[in-house]
C-alpha positions as CSV (number, residue, x, y, z in Angstrom):
1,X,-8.1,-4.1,11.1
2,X,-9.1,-6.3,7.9
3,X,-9.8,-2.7,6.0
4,X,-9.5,-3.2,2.0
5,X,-8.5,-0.1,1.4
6,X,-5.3,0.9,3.9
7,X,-5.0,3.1,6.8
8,X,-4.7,6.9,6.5
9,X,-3.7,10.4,7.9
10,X,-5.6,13.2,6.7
11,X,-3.9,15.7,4.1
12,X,-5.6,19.0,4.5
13,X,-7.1,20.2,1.0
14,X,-8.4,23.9,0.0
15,X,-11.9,24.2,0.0
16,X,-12.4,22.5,3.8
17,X,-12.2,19.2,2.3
18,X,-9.4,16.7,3.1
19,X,-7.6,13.9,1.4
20,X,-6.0,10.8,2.8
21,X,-3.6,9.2,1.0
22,X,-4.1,5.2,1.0
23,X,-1.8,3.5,-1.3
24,X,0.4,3.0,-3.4
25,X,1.5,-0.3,-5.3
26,X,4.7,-1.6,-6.1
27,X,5.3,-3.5,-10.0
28,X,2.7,-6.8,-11.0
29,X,2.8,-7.9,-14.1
30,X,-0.7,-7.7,-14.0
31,X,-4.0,-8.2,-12.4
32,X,-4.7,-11.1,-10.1
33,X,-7.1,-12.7,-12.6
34,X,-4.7,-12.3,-15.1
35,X,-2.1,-14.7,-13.6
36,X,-1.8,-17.6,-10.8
37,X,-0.7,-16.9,-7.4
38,X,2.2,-19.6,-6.4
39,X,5.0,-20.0,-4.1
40,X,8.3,-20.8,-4.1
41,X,8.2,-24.1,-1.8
42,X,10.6,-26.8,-0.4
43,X,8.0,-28.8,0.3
44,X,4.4,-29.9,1.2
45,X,3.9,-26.8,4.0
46,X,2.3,-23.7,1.9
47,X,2.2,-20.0,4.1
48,X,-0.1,-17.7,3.2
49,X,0.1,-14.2,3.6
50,X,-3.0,-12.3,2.3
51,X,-3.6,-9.5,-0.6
52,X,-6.1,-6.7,-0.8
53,X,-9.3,-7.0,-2.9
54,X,-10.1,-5.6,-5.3
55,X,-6.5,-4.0,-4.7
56,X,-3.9,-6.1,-4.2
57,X,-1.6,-3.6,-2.6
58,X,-3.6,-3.2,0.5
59,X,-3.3,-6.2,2.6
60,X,-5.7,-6.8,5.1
61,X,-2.9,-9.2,6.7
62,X,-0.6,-6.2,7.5
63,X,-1.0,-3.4,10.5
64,X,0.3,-1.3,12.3
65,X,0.0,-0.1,16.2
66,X,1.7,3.1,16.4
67,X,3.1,4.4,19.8
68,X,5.1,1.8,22.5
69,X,2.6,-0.5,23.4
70,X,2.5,-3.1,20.0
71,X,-0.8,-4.4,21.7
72,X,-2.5,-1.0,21.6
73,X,-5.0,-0.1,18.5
74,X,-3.5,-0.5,14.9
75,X,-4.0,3.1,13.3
76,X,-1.4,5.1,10.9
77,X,2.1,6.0,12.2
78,X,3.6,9.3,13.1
79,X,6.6,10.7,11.3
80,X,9.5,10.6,13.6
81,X,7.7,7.9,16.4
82,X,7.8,4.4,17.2
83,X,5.6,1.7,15.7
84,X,4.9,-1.9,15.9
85,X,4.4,-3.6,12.7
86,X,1.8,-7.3,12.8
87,X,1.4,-9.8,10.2
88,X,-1.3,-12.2,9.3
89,X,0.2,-15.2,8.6
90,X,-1.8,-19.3,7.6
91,X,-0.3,-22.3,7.1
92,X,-2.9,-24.0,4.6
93,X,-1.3,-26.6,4.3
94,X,-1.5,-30.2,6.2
95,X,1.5,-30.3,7.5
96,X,2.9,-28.6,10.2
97,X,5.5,-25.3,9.5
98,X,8.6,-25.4,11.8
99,X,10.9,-22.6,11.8
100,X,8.7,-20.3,9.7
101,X,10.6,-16.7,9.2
102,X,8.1,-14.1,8.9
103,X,10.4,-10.4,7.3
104,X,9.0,-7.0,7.9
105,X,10.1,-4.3,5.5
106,X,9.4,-0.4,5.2
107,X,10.1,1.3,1.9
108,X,9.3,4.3,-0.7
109,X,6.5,3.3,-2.6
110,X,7.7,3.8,-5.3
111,X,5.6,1.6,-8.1
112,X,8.5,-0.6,-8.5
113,X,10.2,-2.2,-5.6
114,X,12.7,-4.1,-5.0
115,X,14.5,-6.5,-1.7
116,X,17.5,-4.7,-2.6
117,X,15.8,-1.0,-2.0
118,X,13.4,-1.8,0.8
119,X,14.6,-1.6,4.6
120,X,14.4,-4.5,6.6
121,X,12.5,-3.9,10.1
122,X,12.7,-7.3,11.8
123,X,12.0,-11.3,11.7
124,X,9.8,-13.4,13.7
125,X,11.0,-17.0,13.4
126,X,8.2,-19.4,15.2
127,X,6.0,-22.7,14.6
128,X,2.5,-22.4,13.0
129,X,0.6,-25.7,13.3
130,X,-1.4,-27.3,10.0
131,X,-4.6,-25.2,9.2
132,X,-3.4,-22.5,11.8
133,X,-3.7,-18.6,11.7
134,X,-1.4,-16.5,14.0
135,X,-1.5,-12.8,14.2
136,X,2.5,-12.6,14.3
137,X,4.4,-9.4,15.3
138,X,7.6,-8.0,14.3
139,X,9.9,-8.3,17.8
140,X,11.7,-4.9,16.4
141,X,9.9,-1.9,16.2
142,X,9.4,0.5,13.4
143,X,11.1,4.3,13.8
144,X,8.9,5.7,11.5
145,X,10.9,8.2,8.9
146,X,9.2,9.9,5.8
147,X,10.1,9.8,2.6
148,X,8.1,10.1,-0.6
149,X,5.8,13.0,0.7
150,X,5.1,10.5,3.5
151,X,3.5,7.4,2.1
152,X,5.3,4.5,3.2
153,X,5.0,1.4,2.0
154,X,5.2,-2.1,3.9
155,X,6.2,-5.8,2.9
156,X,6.1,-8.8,4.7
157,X,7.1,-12.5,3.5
158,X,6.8,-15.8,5.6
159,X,9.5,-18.8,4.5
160,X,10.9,-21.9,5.8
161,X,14.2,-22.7,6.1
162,X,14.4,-24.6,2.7
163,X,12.9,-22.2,0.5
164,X,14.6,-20.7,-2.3
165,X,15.1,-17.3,-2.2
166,X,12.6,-14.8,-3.7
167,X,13.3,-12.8,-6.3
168,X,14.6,-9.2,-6.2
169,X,10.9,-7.8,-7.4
170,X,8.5,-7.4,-5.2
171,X,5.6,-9.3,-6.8
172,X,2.9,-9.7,-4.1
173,X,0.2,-10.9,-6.6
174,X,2.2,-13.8,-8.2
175,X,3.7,-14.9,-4.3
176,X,1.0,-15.9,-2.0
177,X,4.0,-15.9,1.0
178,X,4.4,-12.0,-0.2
179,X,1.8,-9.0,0.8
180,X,1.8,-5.1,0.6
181,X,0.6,-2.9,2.6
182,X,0.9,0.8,2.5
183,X,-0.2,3.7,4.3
184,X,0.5,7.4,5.0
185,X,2.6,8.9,7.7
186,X,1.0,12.0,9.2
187,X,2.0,15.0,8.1
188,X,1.1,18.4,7.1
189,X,2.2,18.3,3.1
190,X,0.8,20.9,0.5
191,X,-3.1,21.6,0.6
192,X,-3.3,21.1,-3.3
193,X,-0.4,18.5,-4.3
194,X,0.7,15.4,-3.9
195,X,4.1,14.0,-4.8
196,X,4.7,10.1,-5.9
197,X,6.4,8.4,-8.0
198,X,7.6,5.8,-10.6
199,X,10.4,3.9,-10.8
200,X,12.0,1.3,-13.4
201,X,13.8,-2.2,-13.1
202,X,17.4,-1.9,-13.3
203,X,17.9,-4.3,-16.7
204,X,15.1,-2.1,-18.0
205,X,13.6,1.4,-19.2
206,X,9.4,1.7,-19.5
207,X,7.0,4.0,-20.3
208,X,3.9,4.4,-18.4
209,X,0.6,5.9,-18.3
210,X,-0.9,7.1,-14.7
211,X,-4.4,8.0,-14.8
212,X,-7.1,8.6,-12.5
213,X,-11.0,7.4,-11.3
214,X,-13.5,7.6,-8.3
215,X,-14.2,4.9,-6.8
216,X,-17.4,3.1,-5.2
217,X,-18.3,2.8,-1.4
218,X,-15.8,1.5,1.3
219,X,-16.9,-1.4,3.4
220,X,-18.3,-0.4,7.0
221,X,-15.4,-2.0,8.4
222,X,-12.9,-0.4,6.8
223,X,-14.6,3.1,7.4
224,X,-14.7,3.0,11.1
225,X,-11.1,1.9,11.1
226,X,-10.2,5.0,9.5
227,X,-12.0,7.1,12.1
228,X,-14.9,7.9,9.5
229,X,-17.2,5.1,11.2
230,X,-21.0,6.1,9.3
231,X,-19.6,8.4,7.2
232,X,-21.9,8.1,4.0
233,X,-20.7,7.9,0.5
234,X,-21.1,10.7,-1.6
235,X,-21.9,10.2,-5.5
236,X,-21.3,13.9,-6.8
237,X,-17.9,14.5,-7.7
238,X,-16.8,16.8,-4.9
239,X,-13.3,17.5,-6.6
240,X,-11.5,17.1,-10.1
241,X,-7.5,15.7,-9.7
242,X,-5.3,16.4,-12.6
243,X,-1.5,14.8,-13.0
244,X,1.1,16.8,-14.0
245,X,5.2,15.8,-14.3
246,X,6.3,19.0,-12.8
247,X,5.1,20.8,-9.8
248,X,4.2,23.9,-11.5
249,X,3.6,22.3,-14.9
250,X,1.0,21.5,-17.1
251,X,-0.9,18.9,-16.2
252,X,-3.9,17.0,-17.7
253,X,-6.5,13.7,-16.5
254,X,-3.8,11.6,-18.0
255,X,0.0,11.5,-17.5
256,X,2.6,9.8,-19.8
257,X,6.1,8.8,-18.4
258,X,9.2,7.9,-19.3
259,X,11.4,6.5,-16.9
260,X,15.3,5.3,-17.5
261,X,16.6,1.7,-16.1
262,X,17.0,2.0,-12.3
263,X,15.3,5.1,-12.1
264,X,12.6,6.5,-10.7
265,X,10.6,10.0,-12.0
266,X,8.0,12.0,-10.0
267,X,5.2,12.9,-10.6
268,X,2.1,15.1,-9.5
269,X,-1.7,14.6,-8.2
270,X,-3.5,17.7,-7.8
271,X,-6.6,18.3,-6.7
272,X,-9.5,21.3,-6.8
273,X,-12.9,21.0,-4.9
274,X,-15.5,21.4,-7.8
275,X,-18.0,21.2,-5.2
276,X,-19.5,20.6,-1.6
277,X,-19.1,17.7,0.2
278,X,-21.2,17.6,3.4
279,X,-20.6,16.9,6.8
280,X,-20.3,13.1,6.7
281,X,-19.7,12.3,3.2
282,X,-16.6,10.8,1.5
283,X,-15.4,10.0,-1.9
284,X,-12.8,7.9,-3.1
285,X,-10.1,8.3,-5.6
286,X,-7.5,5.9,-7.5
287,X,-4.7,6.7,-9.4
288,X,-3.3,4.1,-11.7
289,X,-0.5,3.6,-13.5
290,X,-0.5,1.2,-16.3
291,X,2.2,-0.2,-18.7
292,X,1.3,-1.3,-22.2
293,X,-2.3,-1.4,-21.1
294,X,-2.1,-3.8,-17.9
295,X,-1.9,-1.8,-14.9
296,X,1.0,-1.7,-12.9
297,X,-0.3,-0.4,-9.2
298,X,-1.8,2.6,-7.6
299,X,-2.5,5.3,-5.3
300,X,-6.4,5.5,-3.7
301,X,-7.2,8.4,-1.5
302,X,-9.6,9.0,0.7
303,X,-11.4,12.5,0.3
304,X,-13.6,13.9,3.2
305,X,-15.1,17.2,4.4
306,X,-12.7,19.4,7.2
């Protein structure tokens, strides 16, 4: 369960091969090696909630065991069923953490999010000893609902009882109490597109670029937990993905948007097989949206033969 990229269903694609949408990330204000990581702390106790590497918005301190029993195998959740949600969470500190609220949250994933637009799932309040790791899970379950073309986004924070509040953004690189994770609910969308979207601060119109890239091998680990366990990756473009703004309109490699304060647009990822992927093989694609240059978050997907 430590994958860096996220947990997937499988969206069928033409051509026999299939595409499994990973992630999508909610606003930074840029990379992780652009900025510090802090916390907003009442005192000498410091909780630390994980991010994905290289992509922050894929946790490997966030899971999810679908079905009834929460101490069944973590895997992707099923539109419309139940689903226990864990967290990860250290105290790396020296001092011991009484009281220590860990919040679960489900939400669009839309590129910007916000406490205010998320939905809260549950809180675990409990102690966590100085130097201590506890795999922590939410006592409410998840009823899994779909929006956004099914990828769902998750959110969990860890606080103690003195801490100020976080602010409305959704910032997981900057908060090291803060972490994303974000996977795709199962279900049988269109072979060739995929919908997402973008979405603005309220104070706030921008205008964005999204923009796409393959990317490199997936750790072993991270492989079998997606059921592709020695699958092999392949280094021929098997498929070409093109953005559009419109379902049916013209779309190109790169995308340029618009989006009004408190808003959010859609947009479109297609993609056409430009070649055979064999039995076993995988590729991996990221969508990125970037603002001014710095990017903003992403999509990956996971592209393997039928």
């Amino acid at each position: 369960m430590q994958d860096k990229v996220s947990r997937r269903g499988v969206i069928q694609l033409a051509g026999g091969a299939a595409l499994g949408a990973a992630a999508i990330g909610s606003l930074g204000l840029g990379s992780r090696a652009e900025r510090p990581s802090f916390r907003l702390v009442s005192g000498q106790t410091d909780l630390l909630i994980r991010d994905g590497s290289p992509h922050w918005w894929n946790s490997p301190d966030i899971w999810v065991v679908p079905g009834s029993n929460p101490n069944g195998p973590p895997g992707s959740p099923f539109s419309g069923g139940q689903a226990w949600v864990w967290a990860r969470v250290q105290n790396v500190s020296r001092m011991d953490a009484s009281d220590v609220a860990v919040n679960y949250y489900w939400g669009d994933p839309s590129t910007a999010m916000y406490f205010s637009t998320v939905n809260h799932i549950g809180t675990a309040t409990l102690d966590i000893a100085a130097g201590a790791t506890l795999d922590v899970l939410c006592p409410t379950p998840w009823n899994v609902v779909t929006v956004n073309g099914g990828h769902e986004c998750l959110i969990a924070t860890a606080s103690l009882p003195d801490d100020p509040a976080l602010p409305n953004l959704i910032d997981p690189p900057s908060y090291q109490n803060v972490a994303q994770k974000n996977l795709t609910v199962i279900l049988a969308p269109d072979e060739n597109l995929v919908q997402t979207w973008v979405q603005a601060d309220l104070e706030r119109p921008k205008k964005v670029q999204i923009s796409w890239g393959f990317g490199g091998p997936l750790p072993a680990e991270t492989l079998a937990y997606l059921g592709r366990k020695g699958y092999r990756f392949a280094r021929q473009p098997a498929i070409d993905v093109t953005l559009a703004a419109e379902p049916k309109g013209e779309d190109g490699p790169v995308l340029d948007l618009f989006v009004p304060a408190g808003k959010r647009v859609p947009f479109y990822v297609r993609t056409k097989p430009v070649g055979p992927l064999a039995p076993g093989e995988y590729q991996v694609v990221h969508i990125v949206e970037h603002e001014q240059g710095v990017p903003l978050g992403g999509i990956s997907f996971l592209v393997v033969q039928k």
